[in-house]
N, C-alpha and C positions, 0 to 999 in steps of 0.2 A: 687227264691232264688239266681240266679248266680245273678241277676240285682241288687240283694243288695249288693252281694259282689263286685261287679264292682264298685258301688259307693265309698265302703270302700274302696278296692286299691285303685279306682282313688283320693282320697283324702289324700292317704297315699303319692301317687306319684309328688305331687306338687312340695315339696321343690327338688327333683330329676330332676324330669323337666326343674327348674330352675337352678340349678346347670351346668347340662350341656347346654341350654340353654346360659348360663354365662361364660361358658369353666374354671370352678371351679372343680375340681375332688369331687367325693363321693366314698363312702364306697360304694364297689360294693356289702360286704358279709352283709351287712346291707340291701340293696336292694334285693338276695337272701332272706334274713329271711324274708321281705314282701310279694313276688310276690310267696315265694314256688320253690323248684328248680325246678319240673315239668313247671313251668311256664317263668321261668327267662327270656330265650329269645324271647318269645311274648311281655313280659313286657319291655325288654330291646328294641327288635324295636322301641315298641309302644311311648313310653317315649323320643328316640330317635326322629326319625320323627316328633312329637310334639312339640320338643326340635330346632330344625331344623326350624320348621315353625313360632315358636313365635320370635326368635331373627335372628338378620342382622347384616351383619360385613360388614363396609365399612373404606377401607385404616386402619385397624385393630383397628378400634373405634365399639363398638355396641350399638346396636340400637334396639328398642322395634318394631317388625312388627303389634303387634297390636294394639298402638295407635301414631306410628310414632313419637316416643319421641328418644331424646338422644340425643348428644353423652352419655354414662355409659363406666365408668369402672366395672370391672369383675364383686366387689360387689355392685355397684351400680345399676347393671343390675339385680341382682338375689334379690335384696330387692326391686326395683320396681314392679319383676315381681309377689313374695310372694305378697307384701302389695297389689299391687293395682291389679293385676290380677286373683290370685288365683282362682277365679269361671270358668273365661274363660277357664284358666288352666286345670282345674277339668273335664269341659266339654268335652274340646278336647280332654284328656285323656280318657274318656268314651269312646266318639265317636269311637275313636281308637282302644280299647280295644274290643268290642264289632264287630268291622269292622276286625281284626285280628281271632277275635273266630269263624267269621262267614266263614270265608275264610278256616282256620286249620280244622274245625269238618266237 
């Protein structure tokens, strides 16, 4: 049962990803309503971290780490990484999520 819901969050938490990922601000109290306030800060590292690993700022241009594209602006970067990542995305977030639960319990 938790492995289902793991895939639902982590699917919920894409466009989050990318957002910060992008250095775009989101709704944190929207991301609350997803993840559950019991949960918020696993989710918030988790997302964090992932966010962290998938994009690159070089001389304050970004850049996609996971197929070494770019230059992107903010939103240029966060619709790349929607459109054409998203699975990746979804995955790391798993992994993440899963690798945080296993640590916390």
């Amino acid at each position: 049962m938790i492995l289902s819901r793991i895939d639902v969050l982590s699917e919920r938490l894409i466009e989050f990803v990318a957002r910060i990922a992008s250095k775009i601000s989101y709704d944190q109290s929207k991301l609350k309503a997803i993840s559950g306030s019991s949960m918020y800060k696993l989710v918030l590292n988790s997302i964090t971290r992932v966010a962290d690993w998938v994009s690159n700022e070089h001389d304050g241009l970004l850049w996609c780490r996971l197929c070494e594209k770019g230059p992107f602006t903010k939103r240029g970067l966060y619709l790349h990484l929607v459109r054409v990542h998203s699975y990746e995305i979804k995955n790391l977030i798993e992994e993440e999520l899963r690798r945080e639960l296993r640590i916390n319990t």
